[in-house]
Every structure is written in C-alpha cells, then in structure tokens.
C-alpha positions as CSV (number, residue, x, y, z in Angstrom):
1,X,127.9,71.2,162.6
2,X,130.6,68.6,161.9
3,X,132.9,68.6,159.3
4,X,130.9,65.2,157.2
5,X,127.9,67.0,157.3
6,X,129.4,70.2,156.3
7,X,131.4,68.4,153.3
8,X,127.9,66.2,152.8
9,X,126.5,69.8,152.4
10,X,128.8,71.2,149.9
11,X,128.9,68.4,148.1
12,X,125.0,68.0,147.5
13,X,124.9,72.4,146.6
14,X,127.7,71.4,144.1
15,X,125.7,68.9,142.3
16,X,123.0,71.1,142.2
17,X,125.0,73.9,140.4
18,X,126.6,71.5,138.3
19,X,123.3,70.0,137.4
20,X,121.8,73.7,136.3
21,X,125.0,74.5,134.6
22,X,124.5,71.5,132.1
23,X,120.6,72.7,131.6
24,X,122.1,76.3,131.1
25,X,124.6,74.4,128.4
26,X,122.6,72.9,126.9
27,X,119.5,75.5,126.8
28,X,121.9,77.8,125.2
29,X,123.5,75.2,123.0
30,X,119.6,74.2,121.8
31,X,118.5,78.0,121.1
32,X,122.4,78.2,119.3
33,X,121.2,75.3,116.9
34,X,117.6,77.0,116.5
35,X,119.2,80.9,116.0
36,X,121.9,78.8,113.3
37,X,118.5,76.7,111.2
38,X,116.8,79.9,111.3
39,X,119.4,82.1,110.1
40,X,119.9,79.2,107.6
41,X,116.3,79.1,106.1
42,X,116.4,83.2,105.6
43,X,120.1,82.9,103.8
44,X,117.9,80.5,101.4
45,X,114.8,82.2,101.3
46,X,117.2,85.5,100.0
47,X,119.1,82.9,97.9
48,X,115.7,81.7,96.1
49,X,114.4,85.4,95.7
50,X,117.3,86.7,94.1
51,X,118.1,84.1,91.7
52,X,114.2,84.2,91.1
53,X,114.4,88.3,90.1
54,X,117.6,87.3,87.9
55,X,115.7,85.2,86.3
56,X,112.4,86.7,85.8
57,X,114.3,90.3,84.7
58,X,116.8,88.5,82.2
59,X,114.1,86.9,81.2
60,X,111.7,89.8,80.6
61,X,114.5,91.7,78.9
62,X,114.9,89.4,76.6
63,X,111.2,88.5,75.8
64,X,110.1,92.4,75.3
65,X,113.4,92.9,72.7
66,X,112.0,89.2,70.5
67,X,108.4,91.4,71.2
68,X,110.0,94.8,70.1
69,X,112.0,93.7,67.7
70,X,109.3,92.4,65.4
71,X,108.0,93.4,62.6
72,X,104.2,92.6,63.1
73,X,104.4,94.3,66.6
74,X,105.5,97.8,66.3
75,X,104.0,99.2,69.5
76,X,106.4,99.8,72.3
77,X,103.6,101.9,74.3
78,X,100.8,99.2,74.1
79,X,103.2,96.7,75.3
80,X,104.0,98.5,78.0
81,X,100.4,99.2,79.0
82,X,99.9,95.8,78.5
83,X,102.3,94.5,80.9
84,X,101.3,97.0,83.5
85,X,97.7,96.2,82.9
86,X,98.9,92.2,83.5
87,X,100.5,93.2,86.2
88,X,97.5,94.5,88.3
89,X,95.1,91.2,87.3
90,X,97.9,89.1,88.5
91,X,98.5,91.2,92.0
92,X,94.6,91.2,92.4
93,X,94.2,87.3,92.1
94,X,96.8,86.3,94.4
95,X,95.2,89.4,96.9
96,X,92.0,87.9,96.7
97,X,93.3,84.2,96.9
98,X,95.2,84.5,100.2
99,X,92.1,83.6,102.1
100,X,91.0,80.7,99.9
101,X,94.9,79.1,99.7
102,X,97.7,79.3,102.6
103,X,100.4,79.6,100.3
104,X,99.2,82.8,99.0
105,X,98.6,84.0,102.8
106,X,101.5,86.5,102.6
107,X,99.9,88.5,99.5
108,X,98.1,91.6,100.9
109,X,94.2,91.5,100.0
110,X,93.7,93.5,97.0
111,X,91.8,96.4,97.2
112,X,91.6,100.3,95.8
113,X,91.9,103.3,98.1
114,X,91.7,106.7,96.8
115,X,93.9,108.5,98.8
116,X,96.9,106.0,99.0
117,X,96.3,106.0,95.2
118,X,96.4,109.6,94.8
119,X,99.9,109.7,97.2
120,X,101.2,106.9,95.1
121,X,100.5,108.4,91.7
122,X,104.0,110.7,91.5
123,X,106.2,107.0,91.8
124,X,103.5,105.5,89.5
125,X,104.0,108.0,87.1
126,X,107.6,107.7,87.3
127,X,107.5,103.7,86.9
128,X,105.2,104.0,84.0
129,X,107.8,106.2,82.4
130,X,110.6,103.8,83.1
131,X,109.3,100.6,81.8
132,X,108.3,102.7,78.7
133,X,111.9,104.3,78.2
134,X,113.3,101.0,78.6
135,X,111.1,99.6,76.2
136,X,111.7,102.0,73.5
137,X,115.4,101.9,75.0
138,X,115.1,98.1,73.9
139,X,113.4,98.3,70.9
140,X,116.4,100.7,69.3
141,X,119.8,98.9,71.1
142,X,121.1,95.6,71.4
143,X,120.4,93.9,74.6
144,X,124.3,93.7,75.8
145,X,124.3,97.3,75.3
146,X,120.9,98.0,76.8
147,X,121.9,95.9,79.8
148,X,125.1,98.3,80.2
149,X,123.2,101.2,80.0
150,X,121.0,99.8,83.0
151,X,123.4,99.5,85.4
152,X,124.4,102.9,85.5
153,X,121.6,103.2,88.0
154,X,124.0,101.4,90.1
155,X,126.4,104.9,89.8
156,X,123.4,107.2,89.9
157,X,122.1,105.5,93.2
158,X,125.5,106.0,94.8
159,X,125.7,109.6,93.4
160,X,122.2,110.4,94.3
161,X,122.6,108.7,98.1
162,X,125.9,111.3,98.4
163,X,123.8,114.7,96.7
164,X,120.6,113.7,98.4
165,X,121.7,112.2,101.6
166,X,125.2,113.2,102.1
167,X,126.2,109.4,103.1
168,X,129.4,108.5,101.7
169,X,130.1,105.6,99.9
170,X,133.2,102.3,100.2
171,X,135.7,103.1,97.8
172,X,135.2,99.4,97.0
173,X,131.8,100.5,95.6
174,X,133.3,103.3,94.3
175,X,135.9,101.6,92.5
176,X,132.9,99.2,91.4
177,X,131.0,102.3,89.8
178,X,134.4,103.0,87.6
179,X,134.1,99.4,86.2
180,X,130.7,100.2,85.5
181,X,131.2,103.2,83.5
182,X,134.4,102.3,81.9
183,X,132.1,99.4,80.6
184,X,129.2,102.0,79.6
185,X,131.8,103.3,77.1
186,X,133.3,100.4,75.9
187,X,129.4,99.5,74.9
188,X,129.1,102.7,73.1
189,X,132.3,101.6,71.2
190,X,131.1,98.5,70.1
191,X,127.3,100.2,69.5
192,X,129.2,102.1,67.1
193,X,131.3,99.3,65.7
194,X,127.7,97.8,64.3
C-alpha cells in the first residue's frame, strides 16, 4: 500500500472518530440538559409542597385557636372529630375521582381493608391523640407559645433517632436543638409574664 492511500486511509478513520465524538458530545451534553430540567422541575415540585404544608399548617393553627378560643364553641373533642371525620370524605373523593379527572390520577383509589385497618389502628390511635392534645394544647396557650412547644418534636426526634436507632446526629443540628429549647423556656417566661 502506498503512502497517499495509507494517509487517504487515516484520514477518512479520523473523520469518522471525530464525527462520533461530536454525537457522543453532544448525546451527553442533550441527556446533561434533560438530567439539569428534570432535576429542576423536582427542586419546584418540593419548593411548591413545602410552602403549601407551611401554609396550610399555619393556617390550621390559627383557624382551630379563632375555633377554640370562642365562646359559643367550647368543644375541643368534637372539633377534633370533626376534622378527622372531614378528613376521610375529602381523601375518599379525590380516591374515587382519579379515574374520572387526570389531575387527581396520583391519589390512590379509596377503599377500606380490614386487616391494613386493623395494623394501622396503633398510629391512628396515636394521631387521634395528637391532634386532640394539640387542640386542647391550643385552646389553653397563646399560639407563639403553642408553636414553641411544637417544635420540641424537632429535639425529641433527634433524641429518639439516637435512643431508638443509635444514629448520631451533626452538631449543627445539635446546636439547632439548643436554640430550640433555650426558646421553649424563654416562651415559658413570657407565658408567665401574661
């Protein structure tokens, strides 16, 4: 073989490599731009969701002290088992409209099984109980102070993951549990000050 056709060789194999490398590129630099929109879309989606639970909870704590606080509604318990009772309608009718409307399609279909009820009555139990202690929690305490006293599940969780689990915890988030209860007592100051 002579040296043109060898160079005339190379040089054709060269384009060809060249010519997948710049597919390669720019495969990898499409699925980069999809992998950055999608992580994108989920940063908002979590964005959305947690300003929405900020919302709805402030919201909620405020609404059941107006409702607890008054004097023509002195029933912490039946509010309670109101809400809960609420609660169940709404999650049935978006269960039973994720067939009819696609923007309910991520709601599971509502129905009742016995024995998943029966393993899930200890938690409801337990949930039952908190929304009633918060109430009555509510009903006696000023919401700054009620507020306070509900983040200190913030230094039970991180107590309860060490005792229960035995995983340790940041000292960041330790340091952040300190705040938390130096401003637990600083509430109980100023509950005492009224």
């Amino acid at each position: 073989m002579s040296n043109s056709s060898y160079r005339l060789l190379n040089n054709s194999s060269d384009k060809i490599g060249s010519d997948s490398s710049i597919k390669d590129s720019d495969s990898s630099s499409t699925a980069m731009t999809n992998s950055n929109s999608a992580l994108k879309k989920r940063y908002i989606q979590i964005t959305i969701a947690v300003t929405l639970y900020w919302f709805v909870s402030i919201t909620m704590v405020f609404l059941n002290k107006y409702l607890l606080s008054s004097n023509e509604l002195d029933a912490p318990l039946f509010i309670t088992w109101y809400q809960c009772v609420v609660t169940v309608g709404i999650c049935a009718l978006l269960g039973n409209l994720n067939t009819y409307l696609t923007i309910f399609s991520k709601f599971p279909t509502f129905k009742i099984d016995l024995k998943i009820a029966r393993d899930v009555l200890p938690l409801s139990i337990m949930f039952v109980a908190m929304i009633t202690f918060n109430n009555l929690t509510l009903k006696h305490l000023t919401v700054s102070f009620y507020m306070v006293g509900r983040s200190l599940t913030t230094v039970a969780n991180v107590a309860f993951t060490y005792l229960m689990l035995g995983q340790r915890t940041s000292v960041k988030a330790l340091g952040c549990c300190a705040l938390i209860v130096a401003g637990f007592f600083l509430g109980i100051d100023q509950e005492n000050a009224l």
